[in-house]
C-alpha positions, 0 to 999 in steps of 0.5 A: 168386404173391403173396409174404405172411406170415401171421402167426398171433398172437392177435388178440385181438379183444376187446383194448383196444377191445372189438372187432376191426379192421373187415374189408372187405365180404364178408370174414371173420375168420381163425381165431385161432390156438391158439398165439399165439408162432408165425409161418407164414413163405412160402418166397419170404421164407424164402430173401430174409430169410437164415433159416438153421436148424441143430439145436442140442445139448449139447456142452462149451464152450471158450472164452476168458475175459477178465478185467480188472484190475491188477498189484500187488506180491507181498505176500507179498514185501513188507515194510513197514518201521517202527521198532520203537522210537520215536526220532530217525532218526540215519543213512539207508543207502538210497534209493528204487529201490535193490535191497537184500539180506536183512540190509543195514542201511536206517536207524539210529533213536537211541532211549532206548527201545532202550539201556534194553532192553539195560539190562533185559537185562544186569539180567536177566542178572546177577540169574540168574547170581546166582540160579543160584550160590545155587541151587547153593550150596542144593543143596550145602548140602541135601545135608549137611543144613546147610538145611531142603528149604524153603529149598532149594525157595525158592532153586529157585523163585527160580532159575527165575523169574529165567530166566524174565526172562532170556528175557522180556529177551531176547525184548524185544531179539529183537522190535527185530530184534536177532540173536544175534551182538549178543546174545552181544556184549552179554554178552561186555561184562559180567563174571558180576557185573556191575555197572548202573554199568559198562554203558553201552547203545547207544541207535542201533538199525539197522533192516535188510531182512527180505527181498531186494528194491527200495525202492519207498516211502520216507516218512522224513528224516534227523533226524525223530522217528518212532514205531512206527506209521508206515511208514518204507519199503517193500521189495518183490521185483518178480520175482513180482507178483500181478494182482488180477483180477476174474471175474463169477459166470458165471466161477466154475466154470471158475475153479480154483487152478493154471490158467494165466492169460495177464496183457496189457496195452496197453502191450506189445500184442505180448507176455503175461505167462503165471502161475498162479491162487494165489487165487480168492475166496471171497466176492462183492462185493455191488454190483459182483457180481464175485469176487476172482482172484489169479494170480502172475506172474513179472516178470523183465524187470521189464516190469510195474509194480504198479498198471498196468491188464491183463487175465487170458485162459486158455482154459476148457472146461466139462467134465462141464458139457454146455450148449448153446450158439448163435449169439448173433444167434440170440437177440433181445429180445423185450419184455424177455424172449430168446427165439429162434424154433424151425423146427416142422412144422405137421403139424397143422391149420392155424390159419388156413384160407388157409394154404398147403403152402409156408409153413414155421412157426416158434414164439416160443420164451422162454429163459433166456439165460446168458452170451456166450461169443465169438459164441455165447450160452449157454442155460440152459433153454428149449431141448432137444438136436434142436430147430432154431433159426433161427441166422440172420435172426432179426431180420428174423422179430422184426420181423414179429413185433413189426408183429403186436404193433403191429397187435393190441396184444398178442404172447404 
């Protein structure tokens, strides 16, 4: 028997030129057929082309996410270190690289600006002690009627605005990262009446660590003037890093703080660095349509540096989310659009008269097609459970399609 397909396009007779293909003498026109996205496929070529058809359902999806990004430092394990005040860089106490405890000194700055807040705060102090002995002298003083209750109220009044300086004073040196052992060793140096002239303030300010870490930045020399703006050092504890990964719209349901990601990177091809979602976006980058993850991952091999390239991988399943899902080669493009092609029985009349018995029938079937997962793609709408799709040897039946779509001008 002579192998054929038949395909049951349009043909559009009137297309384009007006008029159909000339057909040898005594030869008429096949019917056109009343659905023009459909193929009739001789079982010879079903069984040579490798079409396979499975029926497709819903079901959850598991697959593995990958993810691309980079590792940064744990920001919030980093300190970035400045003077507080402005000054001369008298002493240098560190050095990049080097790991440094909570409290140990980094650098001394000798600024003016530090000895006349110790000024301040002396002044305050002596102000107040002596606010307080005439406040108390009042209250002695009320009490054997000796003063009238106003000037009592004045002296109250007076005694409490110069606590409230004491304690703006005091803030002042707090704010230079002053502790309190220095704050009472200033006031052991004074006498209750102190006078601004025996005093003499200690204009070198040494700047220590907020946090235990290594120093990963330094941008200061011995002997530079420096402000407050600038960034002396930066100190950052490697232990936990974070890598700023970036997942695509598609992505954001299965993405959920606590999930555990999986951080390689090329570097070691044979080990992964597991850490957990602490972040994920809240907003999508307009050009590049992506969305913000943050995981922390530990570091305590100190392996990972920030700023090297890596990829996130975790496992995720689409639960109480029932997709179908099939073969990605199951989905061809079709002028722009995915469609794949559905095995039907065509119990019906047949569009074409010369139609055979053993000729199978399969309709052009247009998708929406979501996201590729592995080797299956996701899709979204066009299809129901129970329909059978060739999930193998759909291209060799796009491309008898599109000879069709040559032939007649035009596919629907």
């Amino acid at each position: 028997m002579k192998r054929s397909i038949l395909l049951t396009l349009s043909l559009l007779l009137t297309a384009c030129s007006g008029r159909g293909p000339e057909l040898p003498a005594g030869e008429e026109a096949p019917a056109a057929s009343k659905n023009p996205d459909e193929l009739m496929v001789e079982h010879e070529l079903v069984h040579e082309w490798g079409i396979e058809v499975l029926p497709v359902e819903a079901t959850d999806i598991a697959y593995e996410m990958v993810l691309p990004g980079q590792i940064s430092v744990n920001e919030n394990r980093t300190a970035y270190i400045t003077s507080y005040v402005p000054g001369k860089i008298e002493e240098l106490t560190t050095d990049l690289g080097r790991r440094v405890r909570r409290g140990d000194a980094l650098l001394t700055v000798n600024s003016p600006s530090f000895a006349w807040a110790q000024s301040e705060f002396m002044q305050a102090r002596a102000a107040l002690i002596l606010s307080e002995q005439e406040h108390e002298r009042a209250r002695v003083l009320l009490a054997e009627r000796a003063i009238e209750e106003r000037e009592y109220n004045r002296r109250q009044s007076e005694y409490q605005q110069r606590m409230t300086e004491f304690g703006a004073a005091e803030s002042v040196l707090h704010s230079y990262g002053v502790d309190q052992a220095y704050i009472e060793s200033l006031l052991s140096r004074g006498s209750d009446l102190w006078l601004e002239e025996e005093f003499h303030a200690n204009p070198e300010l040494i700047i220590r660590s907020p946090i235990s870490g290594t120093v990963i930045f330094r941008d200061v020399i011995l002997g530079e003037q420096v402000g407050v703006e600038k960034v002396l050092l930066t100190v950052s504890d490697l232990g936990t890093l974070w890598a700023k990964l970036n997942a695509y719209e598609p992505d954001l349901p299965f993405l959920r703080t606590g999930l555990t990601v999986s951080i390689a990177t090329a570097l070691y091809p044979d080990r992964t660095f597991d850490g957990r979602i602490a972040y994920v976006g809240e907003t999508v980058d307009e050009s590049l349509r992506t969305i913000p993850v943050r995981v922390e991952v530990p570091n305590t091999d100190g392996l990972l540096k920030p700023n090297m390239f890596v990829e996130g991988r975790t496992q995720v399943r689409s639960e109480g989310r029932r997709s179908i899902a099939v073969p990605d080669e199951a989905v061809q493009l079709v002028e722009g659009e995915y469609v794949v092609f559905v095995e039907e029985h065509h119990e019906h009349e047949p569009t074409d008269p010369a139609v055979e018995e053993d000729h199978v029938l399969y309709v052009v079937r247009h998708i929406e097609a979501g996201r590729r997962i592995g080797d299956l793609r996701i899709v979204l709408a066009g299809l129901v459970e129970g329909e059978r799709v060739v999930v193998k040897g759909a291209f060799n039946l796009k491309a008898e399609l599109m000879k069709g779509s040559a032939a007649h001008t035009h596919v629907h």
